[in-house]
PANUMAR-474571 format. One record per atom (N, C-alpha, C): residue in one letter; atom name; x, y, z. Coordinates in nm, 4 decimals. Layout:
BEGIN
{rec "A","CA",{X,Y,Z}},
...
This chain:
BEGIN
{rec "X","N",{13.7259,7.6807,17.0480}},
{rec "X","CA",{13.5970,7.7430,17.0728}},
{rec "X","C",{13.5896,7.7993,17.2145}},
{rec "X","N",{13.6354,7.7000,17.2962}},
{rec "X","CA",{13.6083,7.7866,17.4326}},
{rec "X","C",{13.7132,7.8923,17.4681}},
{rec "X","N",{13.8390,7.8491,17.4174}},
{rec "X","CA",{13.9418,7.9836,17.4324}},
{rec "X","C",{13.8925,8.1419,17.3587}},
{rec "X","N",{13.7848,8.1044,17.2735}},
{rec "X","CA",{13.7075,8.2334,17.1896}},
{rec "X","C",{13.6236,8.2752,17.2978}},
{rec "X","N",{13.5670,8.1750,17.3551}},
{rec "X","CA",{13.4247,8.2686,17.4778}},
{rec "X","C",{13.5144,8.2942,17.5597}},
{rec "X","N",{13.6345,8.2523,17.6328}},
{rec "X","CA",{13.6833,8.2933,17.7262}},
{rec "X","C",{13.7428,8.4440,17.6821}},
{rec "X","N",{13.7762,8.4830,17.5831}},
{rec "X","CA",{13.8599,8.5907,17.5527}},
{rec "X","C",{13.7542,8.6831,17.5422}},
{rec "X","N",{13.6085,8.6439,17.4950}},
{rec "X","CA",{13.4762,8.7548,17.4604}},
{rec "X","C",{13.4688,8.8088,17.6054}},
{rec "X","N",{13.4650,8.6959,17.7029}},
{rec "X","CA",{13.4268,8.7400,17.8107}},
{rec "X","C",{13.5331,8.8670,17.9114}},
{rec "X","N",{13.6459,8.8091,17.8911}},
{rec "X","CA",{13.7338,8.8933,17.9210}},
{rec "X","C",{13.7179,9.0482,17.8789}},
{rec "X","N",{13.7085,9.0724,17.7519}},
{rec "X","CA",{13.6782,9.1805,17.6916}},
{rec "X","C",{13.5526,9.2714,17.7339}},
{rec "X","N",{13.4616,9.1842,17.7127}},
{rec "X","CA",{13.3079,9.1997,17.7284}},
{rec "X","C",{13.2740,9.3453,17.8299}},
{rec "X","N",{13.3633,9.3882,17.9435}},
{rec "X","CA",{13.2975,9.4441,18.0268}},
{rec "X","C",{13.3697,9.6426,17.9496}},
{rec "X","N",{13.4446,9.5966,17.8854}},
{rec "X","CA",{13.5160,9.7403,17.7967}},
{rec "X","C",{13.4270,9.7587,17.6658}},
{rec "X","N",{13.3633,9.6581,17.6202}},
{rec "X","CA",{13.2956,9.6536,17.4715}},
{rec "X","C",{13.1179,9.7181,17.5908}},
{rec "X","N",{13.0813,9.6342,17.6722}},
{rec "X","CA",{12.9531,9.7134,17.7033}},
{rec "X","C",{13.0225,9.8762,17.7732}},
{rec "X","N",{13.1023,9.9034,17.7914}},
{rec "X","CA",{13.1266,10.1125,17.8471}},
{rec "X","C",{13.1427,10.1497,17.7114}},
{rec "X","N",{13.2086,10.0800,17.6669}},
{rec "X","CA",{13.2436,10.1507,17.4518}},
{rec "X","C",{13.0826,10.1931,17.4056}},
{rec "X","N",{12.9831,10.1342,17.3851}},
{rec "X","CA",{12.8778,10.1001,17.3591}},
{rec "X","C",{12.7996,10.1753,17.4427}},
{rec "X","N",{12.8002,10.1973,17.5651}},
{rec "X","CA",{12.7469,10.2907,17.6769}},
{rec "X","C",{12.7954,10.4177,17.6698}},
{rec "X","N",{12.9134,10.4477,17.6281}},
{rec "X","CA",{12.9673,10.5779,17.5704}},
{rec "X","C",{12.9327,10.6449,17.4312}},
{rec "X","N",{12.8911,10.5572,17.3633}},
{rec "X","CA",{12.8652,10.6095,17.2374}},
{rec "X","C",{12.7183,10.6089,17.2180}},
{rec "X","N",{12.6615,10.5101,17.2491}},
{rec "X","CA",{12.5387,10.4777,17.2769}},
{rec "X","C",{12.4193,10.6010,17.3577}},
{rec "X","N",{12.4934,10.6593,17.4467}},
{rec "X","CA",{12.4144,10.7182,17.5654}},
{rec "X","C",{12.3830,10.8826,17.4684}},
{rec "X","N",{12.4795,10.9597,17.4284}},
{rec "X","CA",{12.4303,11.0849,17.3500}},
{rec "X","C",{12.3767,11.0314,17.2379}},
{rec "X","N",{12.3583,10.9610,17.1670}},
{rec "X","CA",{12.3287,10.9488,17.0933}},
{rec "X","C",{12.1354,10.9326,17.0867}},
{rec "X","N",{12.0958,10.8990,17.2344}},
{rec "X","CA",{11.9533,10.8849,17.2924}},
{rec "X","C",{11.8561,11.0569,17.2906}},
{rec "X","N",{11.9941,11.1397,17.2715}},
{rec "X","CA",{11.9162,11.2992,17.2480}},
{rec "X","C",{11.8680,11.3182,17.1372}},
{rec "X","N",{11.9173,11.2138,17.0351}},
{rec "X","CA",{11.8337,11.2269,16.9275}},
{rec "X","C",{11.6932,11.2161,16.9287}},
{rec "X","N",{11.6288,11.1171,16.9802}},
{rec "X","CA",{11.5220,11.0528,17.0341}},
{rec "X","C",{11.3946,11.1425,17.1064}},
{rec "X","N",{11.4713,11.2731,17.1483}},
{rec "X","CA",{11.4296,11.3124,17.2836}},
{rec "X","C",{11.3189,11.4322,17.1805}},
{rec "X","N",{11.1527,11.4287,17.2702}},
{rec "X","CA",{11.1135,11.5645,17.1546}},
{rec "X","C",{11.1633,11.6755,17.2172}},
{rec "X","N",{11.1313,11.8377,17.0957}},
{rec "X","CA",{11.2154,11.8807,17.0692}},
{rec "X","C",{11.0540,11.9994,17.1968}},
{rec "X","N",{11.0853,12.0294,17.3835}},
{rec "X","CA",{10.9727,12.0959,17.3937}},
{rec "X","C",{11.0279,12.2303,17.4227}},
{rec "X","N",{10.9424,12.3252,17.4649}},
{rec "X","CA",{11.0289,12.4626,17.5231}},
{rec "X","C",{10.9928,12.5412,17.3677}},
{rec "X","N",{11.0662,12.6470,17.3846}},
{rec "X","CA",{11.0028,12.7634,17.2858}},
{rec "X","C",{11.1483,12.7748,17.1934}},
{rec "X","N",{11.2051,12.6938,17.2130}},
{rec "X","CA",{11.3461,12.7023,17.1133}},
{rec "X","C",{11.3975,12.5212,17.0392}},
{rec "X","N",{11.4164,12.5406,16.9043}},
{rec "X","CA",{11.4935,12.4305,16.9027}},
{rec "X","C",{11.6049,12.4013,16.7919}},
{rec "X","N",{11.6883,12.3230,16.8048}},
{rec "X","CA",{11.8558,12.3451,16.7175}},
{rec "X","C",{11.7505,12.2674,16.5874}},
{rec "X","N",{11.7913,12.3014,16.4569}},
{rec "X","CA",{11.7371,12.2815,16.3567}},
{rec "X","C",{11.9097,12.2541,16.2955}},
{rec "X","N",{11.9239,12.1336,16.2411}},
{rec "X","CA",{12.0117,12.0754,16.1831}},
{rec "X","C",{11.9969,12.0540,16.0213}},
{rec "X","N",{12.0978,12.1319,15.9372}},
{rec "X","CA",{12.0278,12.1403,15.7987}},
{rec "X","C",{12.1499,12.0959,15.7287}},
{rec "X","N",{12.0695,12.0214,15.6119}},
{rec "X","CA",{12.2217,11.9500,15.5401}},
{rec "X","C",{12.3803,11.9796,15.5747}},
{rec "X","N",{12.4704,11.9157,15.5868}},
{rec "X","CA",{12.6023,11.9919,15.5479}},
{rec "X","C",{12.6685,12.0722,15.4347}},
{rec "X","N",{12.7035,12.1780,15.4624}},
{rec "X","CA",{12.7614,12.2530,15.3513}},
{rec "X","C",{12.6504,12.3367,15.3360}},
{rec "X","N",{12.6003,12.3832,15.4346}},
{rec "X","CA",{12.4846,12.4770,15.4045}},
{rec "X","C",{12.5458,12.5782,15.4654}},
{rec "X","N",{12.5295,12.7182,15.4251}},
{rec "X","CA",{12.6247,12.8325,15.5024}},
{rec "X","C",{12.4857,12.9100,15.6126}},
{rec "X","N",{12.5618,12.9744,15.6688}},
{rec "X","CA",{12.4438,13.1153,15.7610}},
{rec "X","C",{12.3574,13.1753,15.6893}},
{rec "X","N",{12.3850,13.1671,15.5819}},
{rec "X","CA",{12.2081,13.2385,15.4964}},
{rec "X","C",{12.1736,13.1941,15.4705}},
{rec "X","N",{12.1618,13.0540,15.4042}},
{rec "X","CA",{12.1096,12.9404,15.3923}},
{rec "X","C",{11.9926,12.8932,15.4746}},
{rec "X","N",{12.0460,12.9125,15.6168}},
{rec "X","CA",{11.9654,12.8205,15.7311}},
{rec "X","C",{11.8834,12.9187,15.7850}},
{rec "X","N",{11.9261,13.0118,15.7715}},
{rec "X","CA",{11.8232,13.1962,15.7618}},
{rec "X","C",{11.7467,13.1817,15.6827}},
{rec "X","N",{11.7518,13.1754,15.5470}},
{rec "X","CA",{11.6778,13.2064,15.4257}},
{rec "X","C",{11.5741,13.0407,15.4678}},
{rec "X","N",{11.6089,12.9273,15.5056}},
{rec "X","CA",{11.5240,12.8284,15.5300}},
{rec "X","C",{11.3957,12.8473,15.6719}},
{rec "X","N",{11.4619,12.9316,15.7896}},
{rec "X","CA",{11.4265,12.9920,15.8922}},
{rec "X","C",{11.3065,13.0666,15.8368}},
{rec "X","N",{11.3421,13.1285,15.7517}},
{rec "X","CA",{11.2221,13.2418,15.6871}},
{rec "X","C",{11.1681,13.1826,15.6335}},
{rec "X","N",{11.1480,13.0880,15.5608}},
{rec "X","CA",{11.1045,12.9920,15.4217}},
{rec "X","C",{10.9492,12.9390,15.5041}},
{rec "X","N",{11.0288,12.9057,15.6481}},
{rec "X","CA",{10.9431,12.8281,15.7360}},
{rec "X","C",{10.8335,12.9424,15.8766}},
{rec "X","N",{10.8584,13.0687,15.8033}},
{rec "X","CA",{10.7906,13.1760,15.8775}},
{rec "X","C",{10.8157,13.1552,16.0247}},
{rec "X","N",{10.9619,13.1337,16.0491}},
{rec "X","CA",{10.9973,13.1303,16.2082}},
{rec "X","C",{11.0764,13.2259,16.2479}},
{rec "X","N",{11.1025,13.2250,16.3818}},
{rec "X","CA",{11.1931,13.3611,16.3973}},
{rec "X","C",{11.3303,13.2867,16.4191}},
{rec "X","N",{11.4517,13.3521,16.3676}},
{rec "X","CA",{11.5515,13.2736,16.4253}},
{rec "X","C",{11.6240,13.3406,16.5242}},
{rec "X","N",{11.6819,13.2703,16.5991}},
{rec "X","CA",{11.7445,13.3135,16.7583}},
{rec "X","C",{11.8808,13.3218,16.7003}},
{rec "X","N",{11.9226,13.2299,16.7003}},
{rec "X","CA",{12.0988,13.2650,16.6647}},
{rec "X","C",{12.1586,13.1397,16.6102}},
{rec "X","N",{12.3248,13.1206,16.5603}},
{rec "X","CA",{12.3753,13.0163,16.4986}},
{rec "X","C",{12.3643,12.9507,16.6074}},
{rec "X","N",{12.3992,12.7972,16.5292}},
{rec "X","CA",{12.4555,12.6919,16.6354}},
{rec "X","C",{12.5995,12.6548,16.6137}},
{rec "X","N",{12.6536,12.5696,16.6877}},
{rec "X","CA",{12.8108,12.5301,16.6729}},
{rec "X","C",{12.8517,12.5748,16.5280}},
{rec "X","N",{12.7932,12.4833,16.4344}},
{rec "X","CA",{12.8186,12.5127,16.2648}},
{rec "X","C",{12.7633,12.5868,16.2163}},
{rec "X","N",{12.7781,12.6117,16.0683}},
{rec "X","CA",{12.7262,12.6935,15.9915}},
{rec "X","C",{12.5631,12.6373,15.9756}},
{rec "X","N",{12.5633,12.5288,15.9417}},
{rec "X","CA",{12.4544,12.4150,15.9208}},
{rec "X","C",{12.3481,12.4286,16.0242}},
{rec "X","N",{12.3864,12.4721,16.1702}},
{rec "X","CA",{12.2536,12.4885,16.2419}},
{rec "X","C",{12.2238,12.5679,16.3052}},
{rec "X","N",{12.1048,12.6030,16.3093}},
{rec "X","CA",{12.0444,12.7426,16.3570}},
{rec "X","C",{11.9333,12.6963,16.4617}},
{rec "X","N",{11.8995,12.8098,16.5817}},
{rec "X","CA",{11.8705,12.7951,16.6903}},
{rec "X","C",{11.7288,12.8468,16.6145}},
{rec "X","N",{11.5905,12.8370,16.6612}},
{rec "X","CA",{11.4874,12.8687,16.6228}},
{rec "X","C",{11.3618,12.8940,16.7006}},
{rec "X","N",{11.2715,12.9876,16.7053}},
{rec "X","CA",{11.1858,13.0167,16.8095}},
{rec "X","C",{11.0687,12.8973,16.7268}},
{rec "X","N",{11.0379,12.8125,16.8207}},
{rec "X","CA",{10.9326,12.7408,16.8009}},
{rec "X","C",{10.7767,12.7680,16.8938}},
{rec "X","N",{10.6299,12.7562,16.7555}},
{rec "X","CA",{10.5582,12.8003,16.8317}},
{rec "X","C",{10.4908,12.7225,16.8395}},
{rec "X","N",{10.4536,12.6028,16.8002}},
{rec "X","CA",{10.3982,12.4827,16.7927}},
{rec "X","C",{10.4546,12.3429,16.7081}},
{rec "X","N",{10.3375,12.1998,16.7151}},
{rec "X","CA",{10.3956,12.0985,16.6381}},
{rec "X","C",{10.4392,12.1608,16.4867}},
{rec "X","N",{10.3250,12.2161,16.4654}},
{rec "X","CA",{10.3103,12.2455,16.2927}},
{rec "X","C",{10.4391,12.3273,16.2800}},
{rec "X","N",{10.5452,12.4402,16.3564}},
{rec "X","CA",{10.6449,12.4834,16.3380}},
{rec "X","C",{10.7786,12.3822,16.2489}},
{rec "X","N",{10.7582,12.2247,16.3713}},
{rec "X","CA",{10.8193,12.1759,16.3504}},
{rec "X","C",{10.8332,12.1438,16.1787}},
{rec "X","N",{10.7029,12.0388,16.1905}},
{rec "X","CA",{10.6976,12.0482,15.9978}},
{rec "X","C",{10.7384,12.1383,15.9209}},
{rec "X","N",{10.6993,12.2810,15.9335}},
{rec "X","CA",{10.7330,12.3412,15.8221}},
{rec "X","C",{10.8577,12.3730,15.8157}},
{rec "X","N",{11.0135,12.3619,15.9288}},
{rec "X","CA",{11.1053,12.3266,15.9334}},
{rec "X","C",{11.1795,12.2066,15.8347}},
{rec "X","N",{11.1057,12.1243,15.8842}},
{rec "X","CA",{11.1347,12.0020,15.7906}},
{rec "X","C",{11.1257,12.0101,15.6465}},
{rec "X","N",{10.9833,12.0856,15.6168}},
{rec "X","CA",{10.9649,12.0906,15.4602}},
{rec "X","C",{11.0876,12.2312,15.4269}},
{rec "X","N",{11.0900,12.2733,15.5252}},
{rec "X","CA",{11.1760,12.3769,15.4386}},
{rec "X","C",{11.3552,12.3425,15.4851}},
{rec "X","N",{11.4021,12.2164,15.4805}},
{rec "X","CA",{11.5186,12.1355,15.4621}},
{rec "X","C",{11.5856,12.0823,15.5717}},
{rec "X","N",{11.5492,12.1249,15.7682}},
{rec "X","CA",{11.6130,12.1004,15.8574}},
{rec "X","C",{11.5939,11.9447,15.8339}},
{rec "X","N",{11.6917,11.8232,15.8356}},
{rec "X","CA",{11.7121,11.6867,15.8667}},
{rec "X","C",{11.7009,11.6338,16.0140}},
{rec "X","N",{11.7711,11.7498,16.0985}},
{rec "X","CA",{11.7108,11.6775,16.2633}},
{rec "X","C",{11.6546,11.7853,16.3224}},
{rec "X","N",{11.5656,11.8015,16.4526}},
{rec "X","CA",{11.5286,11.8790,16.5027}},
{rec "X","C",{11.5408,11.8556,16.6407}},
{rec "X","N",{11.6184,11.9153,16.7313}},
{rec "X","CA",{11.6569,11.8915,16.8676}},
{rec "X","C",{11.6344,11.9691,16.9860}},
{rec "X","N",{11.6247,11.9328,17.1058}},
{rec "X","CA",{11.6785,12.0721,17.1690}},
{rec "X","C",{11.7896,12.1345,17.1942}},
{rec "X","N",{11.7743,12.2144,17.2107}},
{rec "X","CA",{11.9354,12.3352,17.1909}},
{rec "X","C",{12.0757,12.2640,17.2762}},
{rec "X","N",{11.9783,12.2084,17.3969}},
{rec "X","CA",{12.0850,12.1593,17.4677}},
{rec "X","C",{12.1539,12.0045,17.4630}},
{rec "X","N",{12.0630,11.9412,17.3736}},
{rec "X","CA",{12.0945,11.8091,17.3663}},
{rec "X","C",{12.2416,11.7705,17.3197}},
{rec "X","N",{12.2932,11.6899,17.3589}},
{rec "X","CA",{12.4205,11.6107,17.3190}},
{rec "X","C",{12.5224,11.6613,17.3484}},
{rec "X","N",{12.4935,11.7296,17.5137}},
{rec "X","CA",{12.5827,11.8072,17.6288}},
{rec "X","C",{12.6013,11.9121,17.5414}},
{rec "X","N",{12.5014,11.9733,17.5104}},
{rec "X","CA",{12.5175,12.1429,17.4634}},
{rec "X","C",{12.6097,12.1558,17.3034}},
{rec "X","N",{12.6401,12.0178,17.2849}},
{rec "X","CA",{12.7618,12.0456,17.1112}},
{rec "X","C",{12.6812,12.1424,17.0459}},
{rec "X","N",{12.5159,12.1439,17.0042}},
{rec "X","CA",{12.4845,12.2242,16.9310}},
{rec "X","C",{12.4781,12.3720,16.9421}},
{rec "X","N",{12.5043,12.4270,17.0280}},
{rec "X","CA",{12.5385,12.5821,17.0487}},
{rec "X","C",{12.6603,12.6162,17.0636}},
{rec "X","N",{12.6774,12.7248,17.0156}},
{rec "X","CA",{12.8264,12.8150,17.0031}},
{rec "X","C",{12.9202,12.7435,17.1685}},
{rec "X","N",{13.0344,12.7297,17.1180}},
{rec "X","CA",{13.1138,12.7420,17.2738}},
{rec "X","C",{13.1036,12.8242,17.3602}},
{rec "X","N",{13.0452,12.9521,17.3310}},
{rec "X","CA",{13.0793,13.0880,17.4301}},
{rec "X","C",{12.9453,13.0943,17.4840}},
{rec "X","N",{12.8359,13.0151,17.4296}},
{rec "X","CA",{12.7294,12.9795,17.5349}},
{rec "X","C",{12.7427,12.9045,17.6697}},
{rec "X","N",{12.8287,12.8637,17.7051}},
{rec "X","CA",{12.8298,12.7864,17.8513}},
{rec "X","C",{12.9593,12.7902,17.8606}},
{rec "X","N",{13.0304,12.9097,17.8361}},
{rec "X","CA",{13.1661,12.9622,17.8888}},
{rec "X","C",{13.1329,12.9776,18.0410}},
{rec "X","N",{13.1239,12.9328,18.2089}},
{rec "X","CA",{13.1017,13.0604,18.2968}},
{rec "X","C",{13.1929,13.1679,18.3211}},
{rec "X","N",{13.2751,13.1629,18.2766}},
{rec "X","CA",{13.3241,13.2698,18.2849}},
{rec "X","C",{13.4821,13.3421,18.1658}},
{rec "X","N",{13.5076,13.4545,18.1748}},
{rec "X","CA",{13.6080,13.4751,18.0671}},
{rec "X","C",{13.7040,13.3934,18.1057}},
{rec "X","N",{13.7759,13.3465,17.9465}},
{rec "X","CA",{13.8529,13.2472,17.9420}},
{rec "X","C",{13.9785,13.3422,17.9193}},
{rec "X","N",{13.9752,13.4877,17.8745}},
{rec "X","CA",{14.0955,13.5587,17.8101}},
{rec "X","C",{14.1911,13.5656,17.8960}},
{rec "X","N",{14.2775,13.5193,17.8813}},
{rec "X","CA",{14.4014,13.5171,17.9564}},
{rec "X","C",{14.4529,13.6826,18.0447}},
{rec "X","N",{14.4531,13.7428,17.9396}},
{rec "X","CA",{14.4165,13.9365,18.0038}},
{rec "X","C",{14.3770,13.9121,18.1061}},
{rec "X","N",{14.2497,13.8809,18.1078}},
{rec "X","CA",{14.1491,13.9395,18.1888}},
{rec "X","C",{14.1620,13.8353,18.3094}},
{rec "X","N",{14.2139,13.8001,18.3551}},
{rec "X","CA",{14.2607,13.7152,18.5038}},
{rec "X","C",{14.4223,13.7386,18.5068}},
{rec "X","N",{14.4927,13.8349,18.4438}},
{rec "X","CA",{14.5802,13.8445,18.5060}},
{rec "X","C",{14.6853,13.8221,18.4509}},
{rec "X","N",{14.7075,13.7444,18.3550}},
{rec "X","CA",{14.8148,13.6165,18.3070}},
{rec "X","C",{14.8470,13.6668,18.1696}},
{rec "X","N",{14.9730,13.7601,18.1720}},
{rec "X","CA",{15.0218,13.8024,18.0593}},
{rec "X","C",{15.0647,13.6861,17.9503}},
{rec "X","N",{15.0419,13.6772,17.8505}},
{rec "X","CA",{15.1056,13.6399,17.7081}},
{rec "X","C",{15.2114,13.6794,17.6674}},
């Protein structure tokens, strides 16, 4: 028994950063969604017209994709926006930037060109 607490303890300080690492984005869920934009997360396996045709469903304007096919960026104009999002199939509703930006395209917080060309560096 005590060779078991001694070994928990040993461990213990890698199991609380494991837990603090996974734990910590996961708190953007949580976060409300304020500002005039927000990532609308809609089932998986939903394609770009889909989350359009739901965008419209919900008389919103849509801004642009997100990372996936599944989520779309959305002009929000109030609470009641949110709902009718929901009724018309989004599952989470976030802000755009939450969970260090995963939900928007990569080439949104590119600063600068990545093309190899274009700095110089033939292929």
């Amino acid at each position: 028994m005590r060779a078991r607490l001694n070994a928990l303890r040993r461990y213990l300080p890698a199991i609380a950063v494991s837990l603090a690492a996974i734990g910590m984005p996961l708190l953007s869920a949580f976060e409300p969604v304020r500002g005039d934009e927000a990532a609308a997360i809609f089932p998986p396996g939903w394609s770009h017209a889909d989350v359009v045709l739901a965008t419209a469903q919900a008389d919103l304007a849509f801004v642009r994709f997100g990372a996936l096919s599944n989520i779309g960026i959305v002009r929000i104009v109030d609470d009641a926006s949110l709902t009718a999002l929901r009724q018309a199939g989004a599952l989470l509703l976030l802000p755009p930037g939450a969970l260090g930006g995963c939900l928007l395209p990569r080439d949104n917080f590119t600063p600068f060109d990545t093309n190899a060309s274009s700095i110089g560096i033939s292929t």
